[in-house]
C-alpha positions, 0 to 999 in steps of 0.5 A: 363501694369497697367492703372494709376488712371488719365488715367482711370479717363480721359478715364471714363471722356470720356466715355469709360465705359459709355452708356451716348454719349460723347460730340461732338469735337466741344465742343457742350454740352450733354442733360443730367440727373442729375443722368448721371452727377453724374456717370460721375463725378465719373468716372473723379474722378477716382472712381472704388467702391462705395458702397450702396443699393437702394431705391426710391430716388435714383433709377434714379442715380442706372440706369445710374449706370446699363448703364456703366461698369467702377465702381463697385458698391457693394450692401451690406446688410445694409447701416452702412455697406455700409458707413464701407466698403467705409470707410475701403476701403479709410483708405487702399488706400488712395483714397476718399471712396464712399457710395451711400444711399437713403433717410430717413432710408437710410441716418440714417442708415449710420450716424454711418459710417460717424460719424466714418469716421468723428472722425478719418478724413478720406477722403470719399463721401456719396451721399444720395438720397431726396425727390424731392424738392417741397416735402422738409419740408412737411414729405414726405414718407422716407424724412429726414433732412439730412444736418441737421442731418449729419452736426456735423459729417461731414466735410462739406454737401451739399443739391444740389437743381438745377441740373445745379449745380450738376456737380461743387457740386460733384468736390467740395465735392471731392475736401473738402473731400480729402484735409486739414484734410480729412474727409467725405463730404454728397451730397444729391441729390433730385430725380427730380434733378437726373431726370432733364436733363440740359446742361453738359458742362464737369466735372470741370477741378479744383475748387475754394473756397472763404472760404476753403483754407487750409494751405499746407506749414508749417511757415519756421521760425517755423520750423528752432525754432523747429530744434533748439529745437530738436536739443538741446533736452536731453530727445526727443521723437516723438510722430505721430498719424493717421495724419502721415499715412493720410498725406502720411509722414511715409517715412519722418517720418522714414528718420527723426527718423533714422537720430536723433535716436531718440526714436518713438511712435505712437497712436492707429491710428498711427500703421504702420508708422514707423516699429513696429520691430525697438528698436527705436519703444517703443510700442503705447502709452496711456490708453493702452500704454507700459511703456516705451512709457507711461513713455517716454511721462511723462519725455521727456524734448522736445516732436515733436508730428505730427499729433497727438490730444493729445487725453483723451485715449493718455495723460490721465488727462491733470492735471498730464501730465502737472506736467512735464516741456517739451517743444512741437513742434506740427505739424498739418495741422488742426489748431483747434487741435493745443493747443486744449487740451495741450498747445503747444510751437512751433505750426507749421500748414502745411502738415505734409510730407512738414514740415518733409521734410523741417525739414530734409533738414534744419537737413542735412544743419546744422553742430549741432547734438544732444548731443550723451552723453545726448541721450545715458542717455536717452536711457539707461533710456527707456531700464531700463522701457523696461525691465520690459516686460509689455505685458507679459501674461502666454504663458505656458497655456494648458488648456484655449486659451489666446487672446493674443496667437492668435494674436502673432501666428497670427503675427507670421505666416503672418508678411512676408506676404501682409496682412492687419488686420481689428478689431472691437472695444474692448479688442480684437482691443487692443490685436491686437493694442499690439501683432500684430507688423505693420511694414508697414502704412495702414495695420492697419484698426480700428476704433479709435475715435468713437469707433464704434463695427461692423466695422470689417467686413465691413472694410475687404470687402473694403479692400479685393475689393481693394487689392484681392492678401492680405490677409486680417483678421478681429480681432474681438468679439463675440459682436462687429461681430454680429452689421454686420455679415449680411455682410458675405452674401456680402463676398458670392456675391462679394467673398471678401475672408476675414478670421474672427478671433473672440476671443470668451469669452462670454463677452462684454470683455472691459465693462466686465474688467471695472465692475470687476475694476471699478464696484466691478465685478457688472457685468450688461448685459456685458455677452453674454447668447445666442449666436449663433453657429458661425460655423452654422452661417457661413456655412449658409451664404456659407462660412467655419466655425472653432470653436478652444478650445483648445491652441494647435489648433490655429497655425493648425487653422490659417494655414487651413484658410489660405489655403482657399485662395478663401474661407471666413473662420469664425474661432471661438476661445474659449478664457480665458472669465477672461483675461484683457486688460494691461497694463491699465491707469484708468479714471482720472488718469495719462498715468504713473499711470499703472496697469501693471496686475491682481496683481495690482487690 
C-alpha cells in the first residue's frame, strides 16, 4: 500500500521519523533549536530529498538532520550540483526542490542553479547557511551578502534574523516557491539562529501575505471573448511553453486540441505536453523549429498561446513577427509576461488548467464549431510545408556516427519505455529536443532559459532519486559533461543508476556552428585539444565506460547499457565534429527566414 505525501508529511510533522520529542496532548510548546525547527518544517512539507554539502554555518541544521530518518539528504560533490539535482528532481515531479548549502563559497557556488531554476520558473527552496548575525557586515570568515546576491535571480529571499520566526519564514518560502509562477525562494539562516532554541508551537497550518496573492481564476468574460475568437478563427494555432507542463494543464490542453482539431506546438520547454506522435503536433517551433510549426506561426490569422513568453529563440525579431495580422489570445498566470514582448489581444491572467478547462466547458455548452472548410485549408497548407522533411540528415552513413542516429535510435528502442531524458546545453540538447518525440509532460529535463552547460548529470541524479524503476539518460557533450562530471562520484554512492549518452565531436558543437556561419569559420577556442578518456574516466569513478565509433555499433551500445540496469554506464560516442544544427533561424532574423542545411550556408 503506498503512503500518500499528506500522511507522510502529517506523520514526520509528528515526529515519526524524528529524534526531536514531539509535543505533549495538551498542546505545551517544545524547547527547540532553530536548526530542529527547520528539519521539522521540512518534514510537515513532505520533503523526502534534499540535496547539499556542509560547511560551518550549517553544521547545526547537518545535526538534526543526523537525528531523524524521514529525509534523504544527498551530499554531492559541488554545491551547482546540489542546486541542479534538486532542480531536476522538481521539473520531474512537481514537487518543490530543496537544496541545502553553507555560506560564502557555498551559497556563490549554487548561484548558477538557482538562476537556472529562476529562468524557467521552477518550484524550489534553498536554504543557505550565515554567519551568526552579530558578524553580518564585518567580513566575517566565509560570509557573503546572500540576499543581495541572489535577489535578481530569485523569486523571493529571506534573511531570518530571529529564531522565533524561522518556522513561519520556511511555511512562507514553500508557500512563494510553489504557487503563481513558480520559481526558487533562498532562506538564509544565521548559525546562532539554527543554535538558539525557542518555543515551537507547531508548523503553521496556512499562511497569509498581504502583498502576495496570485491570481487563480482567469476573467470569464475573457474567456468567452477568447472562444469567440477561436471559434471563428481560419487559420488557428496553439502554441504552450513550460508553463502548461508547471501548471499541470497537459490533460486539458489535450482534451482542447482533440476536440477543435486544431494544429499544436510546443516551445523547447513545452516538449511532452501534448504527444509528439500526433499529426496535430507540428514539431517544436523557433530558432530551431520545423517548417511547419515556424511557418504556422507566421500566417495563423488566430494565435491561443498558453504559458508561453514569446521569447527571442520562439518568434525571432519581433519587427518580422509583426508583419502579419493575427489575432492573440494569452493565457498566463504571470501578468509581467503578458504584452511583455508581443503585444496581445486577448490577455487572459490565471491558472492555465482553470482557463482551459473553463475554456472547454464554455466549448461544449455552445452550439458554434469551427468552420470545418476553413480548417480543412489551413491543414492542406501546413502538410504542403511538412512535406518537405526539414529534419533530414544522411541516415545512410557508414563511416562517421551522425548525432542525430543517436538519438533516433535512442527513441526508438525506449519510447514504450518509462524513461526520462536529461540534456545539457548545445547542438546536442536540440538533437534531442528535434529526434526524441516525448510523447508524455516531465519527461523532457533541460535547461532553457539560462541556458546553463553541467545540468545534465545532475538533473538525472535527481530524476533517478525520485523515479528508481525509470530509465534515465542524460544527452550530453564532451564540453557541457565536464562543468559536473564530478557527480559521477554521486551516482557511485547513492547508486543513481543514470546512462550518460555524450555525443562527442570534439567541438563546443553550438559555438563551433555559429563561427563556421556567422564568423567566416574563425574558429576561436571552440575545439576541445585535451580531452580525457571518458572511458577511463568513468571507470575511475567506478561505473562502466563505452566508447562507440562506429554507426553500426550505437543500436548494440545502447541495448548493453540498458542491460546494466543497476550500473551507471558512460558511453562515449565518436560523431561526425562537421554536423550542424538545422534547421536554423539566425540572429536578428525571422522564425520563417530558415537555413534548412548546409546548401543554404
Amino acid at each position: 500500500m503506498e503512503i500518500s505525501k499528506a500522511e507522510l508529511a502529517s506523520a514526520a510533522a509528528a515526529s515519526g521519523g524524528s529524534a526531536f520529542p514531539a509535543s505533549p496532548a495538551s498542546g505545551t510548546p517544545q524547547d527547540l533549536m532553530g536548526a530542529e525547527i527547520l528539519v521539522k518544517a521540512l518534514q510537515a512539507e513532505g520533503v523526502q530529498y534534499m540535496w547539499g554539502y556542509p560547511g560551518g554555518a550549517v553544521l547545526y541544521i547537518y545535526d538534526a538532520l543526523y537525528k531523524q530518518d524521514s529525509i534523504q539528504h544527498v551530499l554531492v560533490r559541488h554545491e551547482q550540483a546540489a542546486v541542479h539535482a534538486a532542480d531536476g528532481y522538481a521539473r520531474a515531479t512537481g514537487d518543490v526542490g530543496v537544496a541545502l548549502v553553507t555560506s560564502g563559497p557555498g551559497l556563490t557556488n549554487a548561484v548558477t542553479g538557482i538562476a537556472t531554476a529562476y529562468m524557467d520558473s521552477i518550484p524550489m527552496v534553498i536554504i543557505s547557511g550565515q554567519v551568526p548575525t552579530p558578524a553580518i557586515g564585518l567580513d566575517a570568515f566565509q560570509e557573503c551578502d546572500t540576499v543581495g546576491i541572489t535577489r535578481p535571480i530569485v523569486k523571493h529571499n529571506f534573511l531570518v534574523k530571529d529564531v522565533r520566526d524561522l518556522a513561519v519564514t520556511l511555511k512562507k518560502a514553500f508557500h512563494v516557491a510553489r504557487t503563481g509562477r513558480p520559481g526558487p525562494v533562498v532562506v538564509d539562516v544565521p548559525k546562532d539562529v539554527s543554535f538558539k532554541k525557542t518555543a515551537y508551537h507547531g508548523y503553521p497550518q496556512s499562511v497569509e501575505m498581504r502583498s502576495y496573492n496570485p491570481v487563480k481564476k482567469g476573467h470569464a468574460g475573457q474567456i468567452r471573448k477568447a472562444l469567440q475568437l477561436l471559434l471563428t478563427a481560419k487559420r488557428p494555432y496553439i502554441y504552450t511553453g513550460g508553463g502548461i507542463l508547471l501548471g499541470n494543464a497537459c490533460a486539458e490542453l489535450r482534451t482542447l486540441v482533440d476536440m477543435l482539431g486544431y494544429p499544436v506546438t510546443h516551445t523547447l520547454m513545452g516538449l511532452g505536453a501534448y504527444p509528439a506522435s500526433d499529426r496535430k503536433f507540428l514539431g517544436m517551433l523557433g530558432m530551431h523549429g520545423t517548417i511547419e510549426a515556424n511557418n504556422a506561426m507566421q500566417n495563423c490569422d488566430v494565435l491561443l498561446a498558453v504559458g508561453a513568453r514569446f521569447d527571442d529563440r520562439v518568434i525571432g525579431n519581433p519587427k518580422h513577427f509583426a508583419q502579419n495580422d493575427r489575432k492573440i489570445i494569452h493565457v498566463d498566470i504571470d501578468p509581467s509576461s503578458i504584452s511583455k514582448r508581443v503585444k496581445v489581444d486577448i490577455p487572459i491572467v490565471g491558472d492555465v488548467k482553470d482557463v482551459l478547462t473553463e475554456l472547454i466547458s464554455m466549448i461544449r455548452e455552445t452550439t458554434t464549431r469551427p468552420d470545418a472548410g476553413a480548417l480543412a485549408a489551413w491543414w492542406e497548407q501546413i502538410e504542403a510545408w511538412r512535406s518537405r522533411d526539414c529534419l533530414k540528415y544522411d541516415r545512410g552513413n557508414t563511416e562517421v556516427i551522425k548525432p542525430q542516429h543517436v538519438v533516433e535510435t535512442l527513441w526508438n528502442m525506449t519510447k514504450d519505455a518509462d524513461t526520462y531524458v536529461t540534456s545539457d546545453v548545445g547542438q546536442h540538447q536540440m538533437w534531442a529536443a528535434q529526434y526524441y518525440r516525448f510523447d508524455e509532460p516531465r519527461r523532457w529535463i533541460n535547461s532553457g532559459g539560462l541556458g546553463t552547460m553541467g545540468v545534465g548529470i545532475p538533473y538525472a541524479m535527481g530524476i533517478k532519486l525520485a523515479k528508481p524503476q525509470s530509465e534515465v539518460f542524460c544527452i550530453t557533450g564532451e564540453g557541457s559533461v565536464q562543468m559536473n562530471i564530478q557527480e559521477l562520484s554521486t551516482c557511485l554512492q547513492y547508486n543513481t543508476a543514470i546512462k550518460v549518452v555524450s555525443l562527442n565531436n570534439r567541438y563546443l558543437g553550438m559555438v563551433r556552428q555559429w563561427q563556421e556561419i556567422e564568423y567566416s569559420g574563425r574558429y576561436s577556442h571552440s575545439y576541445m585539444d585535451a580531452l580525457p578518456n571518458f572511458v577511463k574516466l568513468a571507470e575511475a569513478y567506478g561505473h562502466v565506460g563505452m566508447l562507440i565509433e562506429r554507426p553500426q555499433d550505437v543500436e548494440p551500445a545502447l541495448r548493453e547499457a540498458r542491460k546494466l540496469k543497476d550500473r551507471t554506464v558512460f558511453m562515449d560516442f565518436r560523431t561526425d565534429p562537421t554536423e550542424n544544427v538545422f534547421p536554423m533561424v539566425q540572429a536578428g532574423k525571422g522564425i520563417t527566414e530558415m537555413l534548412l542545411g548546409s546548401e543554404d550556408l
